[in-house]
C-alpha positions as CSV (number, residue, x, y, z in Angstrom):
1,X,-5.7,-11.7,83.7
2,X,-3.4,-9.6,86.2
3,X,-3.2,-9.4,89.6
4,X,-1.5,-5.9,90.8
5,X,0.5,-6.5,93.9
6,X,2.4,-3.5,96.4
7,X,5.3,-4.8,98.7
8,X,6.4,-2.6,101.7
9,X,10.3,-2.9,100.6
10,X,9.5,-0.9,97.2
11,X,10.1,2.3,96.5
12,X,10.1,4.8,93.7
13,X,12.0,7.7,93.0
14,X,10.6,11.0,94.3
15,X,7.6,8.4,95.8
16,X,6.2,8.2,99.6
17,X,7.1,5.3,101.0
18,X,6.3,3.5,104.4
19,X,8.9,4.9,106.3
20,X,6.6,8.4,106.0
21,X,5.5,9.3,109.8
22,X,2.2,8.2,109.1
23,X,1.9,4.5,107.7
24,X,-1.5,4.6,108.1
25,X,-2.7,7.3,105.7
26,X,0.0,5.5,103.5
27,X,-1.6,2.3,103.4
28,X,-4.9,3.9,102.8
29,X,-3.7,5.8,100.2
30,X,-2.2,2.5,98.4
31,X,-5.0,0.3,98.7
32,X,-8.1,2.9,97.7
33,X,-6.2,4.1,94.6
34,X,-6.5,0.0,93.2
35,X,-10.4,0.0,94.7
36,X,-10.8,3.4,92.9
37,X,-9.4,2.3,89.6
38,X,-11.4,-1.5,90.0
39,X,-7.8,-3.5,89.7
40,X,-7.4,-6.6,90.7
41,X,-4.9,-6.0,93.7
42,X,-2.6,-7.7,96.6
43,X,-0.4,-6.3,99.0
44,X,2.1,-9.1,98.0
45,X,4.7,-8.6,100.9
46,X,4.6,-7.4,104.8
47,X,6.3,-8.1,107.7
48,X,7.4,-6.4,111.2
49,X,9.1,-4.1,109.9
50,X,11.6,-3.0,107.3
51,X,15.0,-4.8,107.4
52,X,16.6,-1.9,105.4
53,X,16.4,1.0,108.2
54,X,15.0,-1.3,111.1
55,X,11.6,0.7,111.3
56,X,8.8,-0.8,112.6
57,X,5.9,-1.5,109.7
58,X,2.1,-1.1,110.5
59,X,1.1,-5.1,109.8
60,X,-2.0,-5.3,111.8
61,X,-3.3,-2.1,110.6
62,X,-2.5,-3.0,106.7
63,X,-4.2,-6.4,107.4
64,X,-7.5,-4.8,109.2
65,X,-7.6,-2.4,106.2
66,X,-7.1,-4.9,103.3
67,X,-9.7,-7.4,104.7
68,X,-12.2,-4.6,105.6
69,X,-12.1,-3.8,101.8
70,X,-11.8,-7.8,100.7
71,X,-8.1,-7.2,99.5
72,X,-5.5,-10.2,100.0
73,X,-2.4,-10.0,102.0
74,X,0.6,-12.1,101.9
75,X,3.8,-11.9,104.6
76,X,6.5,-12.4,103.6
77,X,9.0,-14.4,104.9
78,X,8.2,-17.8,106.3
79,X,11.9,-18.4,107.2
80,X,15.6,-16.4,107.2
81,X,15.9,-16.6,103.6
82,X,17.2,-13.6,103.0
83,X,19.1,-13.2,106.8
84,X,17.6,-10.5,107.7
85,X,16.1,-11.4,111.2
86,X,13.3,-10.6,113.6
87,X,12.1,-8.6,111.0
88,X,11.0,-10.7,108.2
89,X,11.2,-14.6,110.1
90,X,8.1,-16.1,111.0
91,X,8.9,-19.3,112.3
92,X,11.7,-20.9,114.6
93,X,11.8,-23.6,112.5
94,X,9.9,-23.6,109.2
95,X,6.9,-25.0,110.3
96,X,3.8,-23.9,111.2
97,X,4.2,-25.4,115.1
98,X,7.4,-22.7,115.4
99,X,5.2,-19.3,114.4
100,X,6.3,-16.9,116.5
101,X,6.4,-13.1,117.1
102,X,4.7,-11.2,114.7
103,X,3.5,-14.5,112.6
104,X,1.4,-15.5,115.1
105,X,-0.6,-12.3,115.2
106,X,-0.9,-12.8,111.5
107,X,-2.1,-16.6,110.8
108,X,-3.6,-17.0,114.6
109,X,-4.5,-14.1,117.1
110,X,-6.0,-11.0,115.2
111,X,-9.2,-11.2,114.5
112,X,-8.2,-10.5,110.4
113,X,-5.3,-13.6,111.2
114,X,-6.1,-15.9,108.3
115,X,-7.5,-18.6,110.9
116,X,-9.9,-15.9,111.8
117,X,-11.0,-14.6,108.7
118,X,-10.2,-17.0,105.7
119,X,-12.9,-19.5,104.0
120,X,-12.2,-22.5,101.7
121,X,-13.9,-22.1,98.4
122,X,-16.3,-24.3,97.8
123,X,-15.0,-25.5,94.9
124,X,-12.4,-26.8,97.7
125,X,-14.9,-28.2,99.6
126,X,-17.2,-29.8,96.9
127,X,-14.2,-31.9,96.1
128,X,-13.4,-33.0,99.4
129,X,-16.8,-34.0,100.1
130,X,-17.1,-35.7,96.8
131,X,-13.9,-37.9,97.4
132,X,-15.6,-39.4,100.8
């Protein structure tokens, strides 16, 4: 089994990439080409923006999009791992209480947030029950 992942930091030679002036159409373009071809598919990393050139990144359109068309998202990164900032850092202090910025948008306050629009399996919750 594979799962086919895109990350906004990629890119390939003579490729678009998400610093073209419409992210958007980009994103579009990435995630119906999986859908079109029935691959298994994530967009495997987002954030606020690109730490490379300091350019803003579409994240609440990319999540709409994805969950609109039942694909998984995962930002990327919970702390400063890789020091690059505002950008990428999620949380004050590696914890869910110190989300902040652009991480709260997506685990709390849009609508596609993961709060808002995630469900347990119920594999999850059959076991949960069955252990009470």
């Amino acid at each position: 089994n594979i799962i086919f992942s895109s990350h906004f930091y990629g890119r390939g030679e003579n490729s678009e990439t998400l610093e073209s002036p419409d992210q958007e159409a980009f994103i579009k373009k990435v995630v119906d080409s999986y859908i079109a071809k029935n691959l298994c598919f994530i967009w495997g990393e987002f954030a606020a923006g690109m730490p490379q050139t300091n350019k803003p990144i579409s994240y609440k359109f990319l999540m709409e999009y994805c969950m609109i068309n039942e694909i998984g998202t995962l930002p990327w990164s919970f702390d400063n791992n890789n020091g690059d900032g505002v950008f990428l850092n999620m949380t004050r202090n590696n914890t869910f209480e110190g989300l902040e910025g652009w991480a709260l948008d997506v685990f709390t306050t849009l609508p596609c947030s993961f709060k808002n629009s995630c469900k347990i399996p119920q594999y999850i919750v059959d076991k949960r029950t069955s252990k009470k």
